[in-house]
N, C-alpha and C positions, 0 to 999 in steps of 0.2 A: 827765676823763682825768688820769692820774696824769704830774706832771710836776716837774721841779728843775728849775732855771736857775741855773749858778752867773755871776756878775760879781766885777768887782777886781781880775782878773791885769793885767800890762803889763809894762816893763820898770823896773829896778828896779839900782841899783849895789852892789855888795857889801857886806852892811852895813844893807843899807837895812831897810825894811819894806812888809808890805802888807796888807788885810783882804781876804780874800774872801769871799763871801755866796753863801747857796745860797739862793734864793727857793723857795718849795715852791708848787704848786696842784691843784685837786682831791683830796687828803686837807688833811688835820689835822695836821701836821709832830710836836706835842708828842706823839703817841701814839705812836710809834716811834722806836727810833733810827737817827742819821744819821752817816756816817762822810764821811770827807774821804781822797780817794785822790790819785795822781799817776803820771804816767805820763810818763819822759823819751823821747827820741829812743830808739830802739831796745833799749829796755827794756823789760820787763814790768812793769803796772801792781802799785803797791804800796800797801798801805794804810799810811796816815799817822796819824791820833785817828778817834776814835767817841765820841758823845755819846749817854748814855740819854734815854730821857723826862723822868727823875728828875733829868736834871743831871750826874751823874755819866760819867765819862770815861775811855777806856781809852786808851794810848799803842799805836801797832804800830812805829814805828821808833824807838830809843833814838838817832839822832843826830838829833832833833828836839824833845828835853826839856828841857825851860829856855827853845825859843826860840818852838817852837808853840803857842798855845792856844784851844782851841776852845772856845763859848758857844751858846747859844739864845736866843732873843726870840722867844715864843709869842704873842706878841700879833703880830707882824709874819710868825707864819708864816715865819720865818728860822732859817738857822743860820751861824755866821762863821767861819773860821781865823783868825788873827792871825798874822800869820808874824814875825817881829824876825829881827836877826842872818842874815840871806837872805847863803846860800854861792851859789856857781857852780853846787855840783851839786845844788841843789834846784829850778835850772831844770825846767820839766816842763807838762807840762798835766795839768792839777787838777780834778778831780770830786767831786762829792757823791753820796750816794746813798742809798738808804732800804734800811733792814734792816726785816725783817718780825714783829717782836716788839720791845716796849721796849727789852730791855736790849741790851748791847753783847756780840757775841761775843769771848770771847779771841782769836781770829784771824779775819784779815779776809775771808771766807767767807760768801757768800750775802745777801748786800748784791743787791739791786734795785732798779727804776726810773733807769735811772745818768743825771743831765744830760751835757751837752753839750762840758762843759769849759770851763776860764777857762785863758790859757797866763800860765804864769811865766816869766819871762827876769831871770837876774840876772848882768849883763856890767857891767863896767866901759867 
C-alpha cells in the first residue's frame, strides 16, 4: 500500500528553523515527484516546492524563496523541506504527496497519495 508519513513539525520561534521528512513506502519515492503542501487554520491547502525525480525543483509560493528548500535521499526513500527564517504565518500543517509522473507540474494540481501531515507552529 501506497503511503507518506511526513515527521519534524513542532513548535518553533520566529526566526527559527525546522526539517521535515516525508518517509515514503510501498513505491519507489525516486520515480515520481513529490511536492510539499501546507494548510493553515481556515485556509485552503497551498502548494509550497515540488521535487522531480531528476532533482530538479519548482517554487509554488514566492514568499518562501530564499528560505525553503527542498531535497531527496533515494537511498532512504525520503524527501525533506528545510524551512530557515520560519514567520508566524507559515504556521500550518504540512504534507507531502506524490505526483504521478516524474516531473513537477507548474501548478499544484494532481498530486496524490497525501500523508497525514506534520503541524508547524511558529509563536514567539
Amino acid at each position: 500500500q501506497v503511503q507518506l508519513v511526513e515527521s519534524g513539525g513542532g513548535l518553533v520561534q520566529p526566526g527559527g528553523s525546522l526539517r521535515l521528512s516525508c518517509a515514503a513506502s510501498g513505491f519507489t519515492l525516486a520515480y515520481t515527484a513529490i511536492g510539499w503542501f501546507r494548510q493553515a487554520p481556515g485556509k485552503e491547502r497551498e502548494g509550497v516546492l515540488c521535487i522531480s525525480s531528476g532533482g530538479s525543483n519548482t517554487f509554488y509560493a514566492d514568499y518562501v524563496k530564499g528560505r525553503f528548500t527542498i531535497s531527496r535521499d533515494n537511498a532512504k526513500n525520503s524527501v525533506y523541506l528545510q524551512m530557515n527564517s520560519l514567520k508566524p504565518e507559515d504556521t500550518a500543517v504540512y504534507y507531502c504527496a506524490r505526483y504521478w509522473r516524474a516531473s513537477c507540474p507548474q501548478q499544484p494540481n494532481g498530486f496524490v497519495s497525501w500523508g497525514q501531515g506534520t503541524q508547524v507552529t511558529v509563536s514567539s
